[in-house]
FIBAPA-777172 format. One record per residue: x, y, z of N, C-alpha, C in turn; residue in one letter. Coordinates in steps of 0.2 Angstrom, whole numbers, plus 5000, padded with zeros to 4 digits. Example, Ala and Ser with C-alpha at 12.3 -4.5 7.8 and 13.67 -1.06 7.14 Angstrom:
BEGIN
506649725039506249785039506649845039a 506449895035506849955036506450005039s 
END
This chain:
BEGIN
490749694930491449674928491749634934x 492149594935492249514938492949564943x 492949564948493649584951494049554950x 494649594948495249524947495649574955x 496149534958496649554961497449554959x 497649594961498249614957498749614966x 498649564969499049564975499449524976x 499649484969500149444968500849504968x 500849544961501049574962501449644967x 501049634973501149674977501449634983x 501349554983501549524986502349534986x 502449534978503049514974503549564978x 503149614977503749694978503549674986x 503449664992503449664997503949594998x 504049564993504449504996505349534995x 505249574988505849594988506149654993x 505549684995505849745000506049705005x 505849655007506049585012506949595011x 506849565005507649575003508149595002x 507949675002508349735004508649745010x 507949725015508149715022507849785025x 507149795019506449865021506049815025x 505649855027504949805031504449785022x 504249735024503949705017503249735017x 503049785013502749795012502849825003x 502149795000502149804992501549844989x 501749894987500849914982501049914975x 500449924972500349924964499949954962x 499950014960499450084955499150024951x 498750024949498050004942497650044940x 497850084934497450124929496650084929x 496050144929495750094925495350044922x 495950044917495949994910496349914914x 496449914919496749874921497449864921x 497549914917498549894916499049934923x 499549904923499949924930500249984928x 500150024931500350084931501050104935x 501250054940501850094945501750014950x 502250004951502449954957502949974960x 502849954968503549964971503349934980x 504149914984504149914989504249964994x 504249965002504550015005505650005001x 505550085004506350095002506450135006x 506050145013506250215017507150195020x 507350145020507950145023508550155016x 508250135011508850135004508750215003x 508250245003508150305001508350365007x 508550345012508550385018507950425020x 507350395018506650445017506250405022x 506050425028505150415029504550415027x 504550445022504250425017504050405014x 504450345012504650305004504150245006x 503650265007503250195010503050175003x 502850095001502850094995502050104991x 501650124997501150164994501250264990x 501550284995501750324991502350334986x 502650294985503150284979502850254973x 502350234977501850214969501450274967x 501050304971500750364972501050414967x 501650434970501950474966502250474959x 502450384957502650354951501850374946x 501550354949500950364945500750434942x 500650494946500650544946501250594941x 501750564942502350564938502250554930x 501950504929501950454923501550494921x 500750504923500150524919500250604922x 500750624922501050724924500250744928x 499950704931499250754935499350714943x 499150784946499050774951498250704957x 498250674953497350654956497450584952x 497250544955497150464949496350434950x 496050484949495350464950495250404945x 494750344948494650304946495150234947x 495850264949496350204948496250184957x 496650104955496350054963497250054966x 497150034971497950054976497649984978x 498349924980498449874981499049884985x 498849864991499549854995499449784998x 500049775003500049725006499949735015x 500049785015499849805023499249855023x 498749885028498349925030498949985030x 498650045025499050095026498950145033x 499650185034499750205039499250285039x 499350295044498850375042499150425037x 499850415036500050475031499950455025x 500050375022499850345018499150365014x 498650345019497850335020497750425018x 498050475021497950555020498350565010x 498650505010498950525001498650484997x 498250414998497850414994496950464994x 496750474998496450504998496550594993x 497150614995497250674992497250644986x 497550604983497650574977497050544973x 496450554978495850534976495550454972x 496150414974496150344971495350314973x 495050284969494450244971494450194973x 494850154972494850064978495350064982x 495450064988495950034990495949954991x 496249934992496249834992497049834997x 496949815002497349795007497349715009x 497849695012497949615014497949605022x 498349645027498549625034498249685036x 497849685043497749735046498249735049x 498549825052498949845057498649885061x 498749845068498449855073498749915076x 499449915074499949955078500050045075x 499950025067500150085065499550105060x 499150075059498750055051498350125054x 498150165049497750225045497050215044x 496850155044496350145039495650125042x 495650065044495150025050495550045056x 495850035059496250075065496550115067x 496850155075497250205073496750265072x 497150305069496750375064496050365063x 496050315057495450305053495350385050x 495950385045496050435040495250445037x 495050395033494450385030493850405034x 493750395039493150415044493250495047x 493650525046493750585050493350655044x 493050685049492550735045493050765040x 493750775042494150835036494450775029x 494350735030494250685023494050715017x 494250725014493950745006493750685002x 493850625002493950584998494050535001x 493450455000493450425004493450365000x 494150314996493950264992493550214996x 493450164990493050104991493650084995x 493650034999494149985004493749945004x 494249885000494149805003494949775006x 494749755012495249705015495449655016x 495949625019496149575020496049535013x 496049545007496249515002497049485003x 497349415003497949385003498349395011x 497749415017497949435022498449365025x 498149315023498649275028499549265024x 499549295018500049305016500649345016x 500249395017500649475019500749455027x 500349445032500349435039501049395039x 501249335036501749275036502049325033x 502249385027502949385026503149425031x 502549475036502749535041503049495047x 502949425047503049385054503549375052x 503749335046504349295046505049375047x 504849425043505349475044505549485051x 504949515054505349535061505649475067x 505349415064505449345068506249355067x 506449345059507349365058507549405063x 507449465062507749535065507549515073x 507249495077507349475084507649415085x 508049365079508249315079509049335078x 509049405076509849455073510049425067x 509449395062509549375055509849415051x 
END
């Protein structure tokens, strides 16, 4: 079966958390069959939640949707390297692919940091391909905080 990437998408919801005035970061659930399951951006500042990162609001939309706890088989698309607490909820959620765009150096879960996935008490360790669309996610994470230390 031919990869398709669904990063556009996730682009999308990262451009609007942009717009919110969240840090730009977008993921997208895909069942499967291929169909979108759950899209969303961060909304930790709309929703007063540190949590609300938009991997896990996809995570739990998903989980929601299909009433079960576990989305084996479905691929997680974001636009950043998920952080450790992220990288510890796809993993419980047993997702199969992850597909990420920008490494984070500072916070990222995944190839740096923690490295959620390499750690002996991992239960579950998706496929990870990176930096798919990374020069595009890296440009909307610059342009954001380029504003905010510009007092945009």
């Amino acid at each position: 079966m031919a990869f398709r990437s669904y990063m556009d998408l996730a682009l999308d919801e990262a451009q609007a958390a942009a717009g919110r005035g969240e840090v730009p970061v977008g993921a997208v659930l895909i069942a499967p069959d291929g169909a979108v399951v759950a899209q969303a951006g961060n909304r930790t500042r709309a929703l007063n939640d540190p949590t609300a990162h938009a991997e896990m609001l996809v995570i739990r939309a998903g989980c929601a949707a299909l009433g079960r706890e576990r989305l084996e088989g479905f691929a997680l698309y974001v636009t950043l390297e998920p952080c450790p607490m992220c990288a510890a909820a796809i993993s419980a959620a047993r997702i199969a692919r992850l597909v990420y765009g920008a490494a984070d150096p500072k916070s990222g879960g995944v190839a740096v940091g923690a490295r959620v996935f390499s750690h002996p008490q991992c239960h579950h360790v998706p496929e990870v391909l990176d930096g798919i669309a990374e020069a595009e996610a890296g440009r909307l994470l610059r342009d954001f905080f380029a504003a905010r230390r510009e007092g945009g």
